[in-house]
N, C-alpha and C positions, 0 to 999 in steps of 0.2 A: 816351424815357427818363423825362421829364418825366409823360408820361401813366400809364406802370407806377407808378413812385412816389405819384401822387396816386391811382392804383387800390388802392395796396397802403392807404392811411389814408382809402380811403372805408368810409362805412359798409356797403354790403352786403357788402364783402370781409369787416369784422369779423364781422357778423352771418352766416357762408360757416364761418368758421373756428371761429367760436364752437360752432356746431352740429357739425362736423366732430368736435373735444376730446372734445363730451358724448357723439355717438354713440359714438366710439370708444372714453373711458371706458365707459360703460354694455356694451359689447362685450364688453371684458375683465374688466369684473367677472365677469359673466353667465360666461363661457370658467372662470373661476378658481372658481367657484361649482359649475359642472358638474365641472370636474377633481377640486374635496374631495368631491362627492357620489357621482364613480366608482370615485375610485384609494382612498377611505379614507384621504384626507390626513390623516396624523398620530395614525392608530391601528397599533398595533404591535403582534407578538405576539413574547414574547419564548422562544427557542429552548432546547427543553429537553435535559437530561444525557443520551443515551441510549447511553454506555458501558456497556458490559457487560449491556445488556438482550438478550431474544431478539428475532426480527422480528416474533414475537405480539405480546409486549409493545411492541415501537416502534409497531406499527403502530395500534394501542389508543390510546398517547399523542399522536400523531399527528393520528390521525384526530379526537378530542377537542378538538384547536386549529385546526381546520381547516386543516392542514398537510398538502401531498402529500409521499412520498417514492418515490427511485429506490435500488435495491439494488444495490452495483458488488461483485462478487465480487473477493476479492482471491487473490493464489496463496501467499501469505506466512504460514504460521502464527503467530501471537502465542500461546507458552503462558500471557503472563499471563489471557489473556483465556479463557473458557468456550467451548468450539464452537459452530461459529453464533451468535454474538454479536455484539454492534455493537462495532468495533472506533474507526473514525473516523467522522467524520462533517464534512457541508460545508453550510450554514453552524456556525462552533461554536457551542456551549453558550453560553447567555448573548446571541449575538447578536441583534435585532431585524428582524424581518422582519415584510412584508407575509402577511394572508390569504392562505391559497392556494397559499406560497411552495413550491418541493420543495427537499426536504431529501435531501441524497447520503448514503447510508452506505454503509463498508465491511463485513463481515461475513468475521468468522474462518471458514478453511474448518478442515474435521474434523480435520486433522492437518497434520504434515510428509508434504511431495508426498515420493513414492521415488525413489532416482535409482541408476544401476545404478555398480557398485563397479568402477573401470579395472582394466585388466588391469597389474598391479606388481610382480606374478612376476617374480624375476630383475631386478628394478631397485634404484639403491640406496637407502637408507631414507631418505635426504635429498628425493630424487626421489619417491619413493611417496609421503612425507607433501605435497608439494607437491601431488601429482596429487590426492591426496584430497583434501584442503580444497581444491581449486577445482572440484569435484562437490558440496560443501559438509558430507564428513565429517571426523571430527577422529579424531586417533593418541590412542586410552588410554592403550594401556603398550606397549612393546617388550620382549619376552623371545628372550633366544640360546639358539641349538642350535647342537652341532659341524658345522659346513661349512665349507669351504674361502672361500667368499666374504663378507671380512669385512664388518658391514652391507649385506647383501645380504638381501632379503626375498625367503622361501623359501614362507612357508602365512601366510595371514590367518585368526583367529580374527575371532567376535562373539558376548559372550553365553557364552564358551566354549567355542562348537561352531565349525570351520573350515568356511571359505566359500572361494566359487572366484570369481575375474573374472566379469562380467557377473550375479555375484546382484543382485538389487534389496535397499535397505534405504531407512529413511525418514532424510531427510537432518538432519541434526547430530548421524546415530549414534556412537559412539565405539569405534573397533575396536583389534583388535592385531596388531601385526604379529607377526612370529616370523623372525630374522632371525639369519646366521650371524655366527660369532664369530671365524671366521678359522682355528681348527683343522679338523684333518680328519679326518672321522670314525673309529670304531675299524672298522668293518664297510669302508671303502672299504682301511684297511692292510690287514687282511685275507686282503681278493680281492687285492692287490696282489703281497702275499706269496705266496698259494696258485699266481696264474700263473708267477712265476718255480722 
């Protein structure tokens, strides 16, 4: 123990350790010097607005800052937005990033995707407007005709012209239903009459 100790306060242990510090300082300088002259430590490019651009135009701003990007199609129409337009984007606006960095954007598709109209015939209007908005259409107006089943949906209008189960329409159309009122018709008394 005695001999460790007087090894650890001789002099070539110092002059061991001494050179050990500087090599290894001089290392890490050298390491830290290499990593600013690869990564571009501390140069930033700052991320530009590209809402409601086209992917022309992204691509133009883009490539000017030496910024890649990735196009994620979305299936979600935005009508605030222009078709085919940059809707989001990932890093935002304003953020800083590295040269080179890519940039995700969303891009509005052309419209509302279509979705086909459930069959509501003969259900009741409570029921039919449920089924529709979870297709993701909405009840305009409801207008009564004489039939025996009061709130009952008889014909679906859109646009004014009537449509059958299974039409396609673009989704957040707004249709009508056409729905009896609980009398019964003058044409069904009648035949009612004429058979007796």
């Amino acid at each position: 123990m005695r001999n460790f100790l007087s090894f650890l306060t001789s002099k070539t242990f110092l002059i061991q350790l001494g050179l050990a510090l500087l090599v290894s300082g001089v290392l890490i300088f050298l390491s830290m010097q290499w990593l600013k002259s690869t990564t571009d430590h501390g140069e930033f490019v700052q991320v530009p607005d590209l809402s409601k651009k086209s992917v022309t135009e992204m691509r133009d701003v883009l490539g000017g800052m030496d910024l890649r990007y990735e196009v994620v199609d979305s299936a979600n129409f935005d009508p605030q937005y222009p078709r085919f337009s940059i809707i989001e984007q990932n890093p935002p606006a304003g953020s800083k990033v590295k040269k080179n960095r890519k940039i995700y954007v969303t891009v509005n598709p052309s419209g509302y995707k279509t979705v086909t109209v459930p069959d509501i015939i003969q259900v009741t209007r409570r029921n039919a407007t449920s089924m529709l908005r979870a297709v993701g259409l909405d009840v305009d107006k409801v207008t009564y005709i004489d039939e025996l089943g009061k709130d009952m949906v008889y014909r679906i209008r859109f646009e004014g012209k009537y449509i059958k189960p299974g039409d396609k329409l673009a989704r957040t159309s707004s249709i009508e239903l056409v729905c009896g009122n609980g009398t019964v018709p003058d044409e069904a008394r009648i035949k009612a009459q004429t058979k007796e």
